[in-house]
C-alpha positions in Angstrom: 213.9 -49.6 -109.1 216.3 -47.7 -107.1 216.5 -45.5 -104.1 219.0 -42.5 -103.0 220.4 -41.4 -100.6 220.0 -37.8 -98.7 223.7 -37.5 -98.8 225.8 -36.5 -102.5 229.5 -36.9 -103.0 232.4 -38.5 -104.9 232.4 -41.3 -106.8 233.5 -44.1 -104.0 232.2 -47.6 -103.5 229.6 -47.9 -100.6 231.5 -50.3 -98.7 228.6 -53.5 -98.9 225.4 -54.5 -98.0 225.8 -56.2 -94.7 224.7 -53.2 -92.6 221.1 -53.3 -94.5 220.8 -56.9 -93.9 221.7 -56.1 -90.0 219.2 -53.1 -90.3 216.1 -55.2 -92.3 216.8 -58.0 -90.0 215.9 -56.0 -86.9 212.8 -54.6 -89.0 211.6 -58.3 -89.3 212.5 -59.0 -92.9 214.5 -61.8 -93.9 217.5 -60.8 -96.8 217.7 -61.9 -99.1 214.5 -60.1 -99.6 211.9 -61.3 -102.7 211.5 -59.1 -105.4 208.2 -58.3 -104.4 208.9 -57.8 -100.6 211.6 -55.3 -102.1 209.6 -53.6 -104.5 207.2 -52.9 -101.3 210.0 -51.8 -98.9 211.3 -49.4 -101.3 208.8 -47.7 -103.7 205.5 -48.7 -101.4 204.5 -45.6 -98.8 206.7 -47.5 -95.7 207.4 -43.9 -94.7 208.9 -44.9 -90.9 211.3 -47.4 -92.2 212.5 -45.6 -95.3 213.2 -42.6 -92.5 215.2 -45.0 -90.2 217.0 -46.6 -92.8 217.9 -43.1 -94.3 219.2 -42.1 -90.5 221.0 -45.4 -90.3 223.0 -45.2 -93.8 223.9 -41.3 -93.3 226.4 -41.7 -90.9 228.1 -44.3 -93.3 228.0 -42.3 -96.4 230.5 -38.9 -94.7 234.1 -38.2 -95.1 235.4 -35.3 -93.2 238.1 -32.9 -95.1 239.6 -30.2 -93.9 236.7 -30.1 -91.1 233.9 -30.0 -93.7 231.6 -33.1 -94.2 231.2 -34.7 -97.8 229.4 -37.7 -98.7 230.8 -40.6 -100.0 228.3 -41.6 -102.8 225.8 -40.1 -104.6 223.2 -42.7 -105.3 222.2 -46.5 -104.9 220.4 -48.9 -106.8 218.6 -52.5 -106.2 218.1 -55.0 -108.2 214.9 -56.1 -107.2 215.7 -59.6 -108.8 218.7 -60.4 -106.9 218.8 -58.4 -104.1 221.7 -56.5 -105.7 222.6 -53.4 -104.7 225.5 -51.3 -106.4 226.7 -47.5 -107.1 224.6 -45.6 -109.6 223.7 -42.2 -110.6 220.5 -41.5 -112.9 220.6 -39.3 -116.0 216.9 -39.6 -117.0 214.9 -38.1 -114.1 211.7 -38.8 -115.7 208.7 -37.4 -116.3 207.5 -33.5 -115.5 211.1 -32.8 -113.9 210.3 -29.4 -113.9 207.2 -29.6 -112.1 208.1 -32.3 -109.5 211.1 -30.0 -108.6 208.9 -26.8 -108.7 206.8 -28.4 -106.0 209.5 -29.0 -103.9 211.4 -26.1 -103.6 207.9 -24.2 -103.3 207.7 -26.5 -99.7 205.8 -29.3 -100.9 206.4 -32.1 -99.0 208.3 -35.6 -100.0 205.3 -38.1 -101.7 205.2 -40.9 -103.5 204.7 -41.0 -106.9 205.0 -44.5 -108.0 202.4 -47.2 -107.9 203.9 -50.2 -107.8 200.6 -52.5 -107.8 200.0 -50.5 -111.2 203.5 -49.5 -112.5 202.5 -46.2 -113.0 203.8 -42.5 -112.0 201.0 -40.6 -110.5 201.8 -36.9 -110.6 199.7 -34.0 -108.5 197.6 -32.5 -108.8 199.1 -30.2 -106.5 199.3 -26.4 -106.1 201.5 -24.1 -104.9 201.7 -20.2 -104.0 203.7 -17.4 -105.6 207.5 -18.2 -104.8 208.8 -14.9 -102.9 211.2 -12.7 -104.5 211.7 -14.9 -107.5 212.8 -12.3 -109.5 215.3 -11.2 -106.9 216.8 -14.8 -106.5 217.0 -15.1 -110.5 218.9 -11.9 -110.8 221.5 -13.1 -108.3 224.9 -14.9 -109.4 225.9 -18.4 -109.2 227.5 -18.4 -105.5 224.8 -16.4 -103.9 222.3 -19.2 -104.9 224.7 -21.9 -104.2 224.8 -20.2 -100.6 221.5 -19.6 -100.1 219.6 -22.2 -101.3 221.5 -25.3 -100.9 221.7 -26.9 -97.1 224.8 -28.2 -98.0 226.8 -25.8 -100.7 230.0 -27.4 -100.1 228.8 -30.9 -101.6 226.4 -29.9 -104.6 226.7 -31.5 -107.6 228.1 -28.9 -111.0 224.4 -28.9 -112.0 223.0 -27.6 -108.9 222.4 -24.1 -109.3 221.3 -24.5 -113.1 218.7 -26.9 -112.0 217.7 -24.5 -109.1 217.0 -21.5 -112.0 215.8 -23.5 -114.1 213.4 -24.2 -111.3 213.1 -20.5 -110.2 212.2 -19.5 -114.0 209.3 -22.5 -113.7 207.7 -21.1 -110.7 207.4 -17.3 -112.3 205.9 -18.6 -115.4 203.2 -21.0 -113.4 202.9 -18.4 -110.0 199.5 -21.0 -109.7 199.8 -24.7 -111.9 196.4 -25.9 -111.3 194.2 -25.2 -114.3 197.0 -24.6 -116.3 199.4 -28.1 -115.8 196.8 -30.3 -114.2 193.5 -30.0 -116.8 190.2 -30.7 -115.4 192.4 -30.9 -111.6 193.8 -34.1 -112.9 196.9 -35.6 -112.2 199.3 -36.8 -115.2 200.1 -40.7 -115.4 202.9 -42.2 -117.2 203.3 -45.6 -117.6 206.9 -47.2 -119.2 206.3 -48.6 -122.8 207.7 -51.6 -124.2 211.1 -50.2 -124.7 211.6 -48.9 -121.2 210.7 -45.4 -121.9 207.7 -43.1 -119.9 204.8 -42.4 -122.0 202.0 -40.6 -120.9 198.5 -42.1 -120.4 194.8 -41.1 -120.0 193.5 -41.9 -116.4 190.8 -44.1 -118.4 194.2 -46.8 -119.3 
């Protein structure tokens, strides 16, 4: 289970955990917290406090250099066993990846798509409209789509404008996914198999 900051950067330590115990103290939760109090907090649809915890960590995770803001860290992860949390950055970013970042750069709005209660991913359906001027944005170079479609092009990661074609060639060959990626106006479910990896399942399992 993890969860990640807004803010990307180098690879420095976040500094410790005492300011979340601080912050979850004032939110009425005792730390250390139990797994299952964590495993709410975190993946469970506590919109509010995941926004004021967000807001409370950002100003932590910024260096300033040569007047431009950077973060410190990328990513962070819990241990939902022991409380732990530590540095991380995730190379599996499981299932649909395409799809789940189509929908957001078409303007879909942040969701959850993990059930804890059932350990399962729970994707869409959703829909989208035609991106506008895809083709134009696909025909432009690498710093053009760093500049434009990045809030922060100064602290993207060396994947980031890949990803964001990648993306771009997505939404022109599904202008409208709803028949076509969600059958019947479905949504897809995965569920992690005995060896840790996502496997898809029928919504009958």
């Amino acid at each position: 289970m993890f969860t990640l900051l807004l803010h990307k950067g180098s690879d420095v330590w976040f500094p410790d955990c005492q300011s979340l115990s601080v912050f979850l103290g004032r939110q009425g939760w005792q730390w250390p917290i139990r797994s299952s109090a964590l495993t709410e907090l975190f993946l469970h649809e506590e919109q509010l406090l995941s926004a004021s915890a967000s807001l409370h960590f950002l100003e932590l995770n910024d260096r300033e250099e040569n007047e431009n803001h950077f973060p410190i860290i990328y990513g962070i992860a819990v241990n939902i066993k022991t409380a732990e949390i530590y540095r991380a950055s995730f190379q599996d970013r499981g299932p649909e990846e395409q799809l789940r970042a189509a929908r957001a750069l078409a303007g879909g709005p942040m969701i959850s798509i993990y059930d804890a209660k059932t350990e399962q991913l729970r994707i869409g359906p959703c829909s989208w409209t035609p991106f506008p001027h895809v083709d134009f944005w696909l025909q432009q170079d690498d710093k053009q789509i760093l500049e434009n479609l990045s809030t922060s092009p100064l602290a993207e990661p060396p994947h980031f404008v890949d990803h964001i074609r990648s993306t771009l060639m997505f939404l022109k060959k599904f202008p409208s996914p709803e028949n076509i990626l969600f059958p019947g106006n479905k949504a897809l479910l995965y569920r992690k198999n005995k060896d840790g990896l996502w496997e898809k399942i029928s919504p009958g399992n």
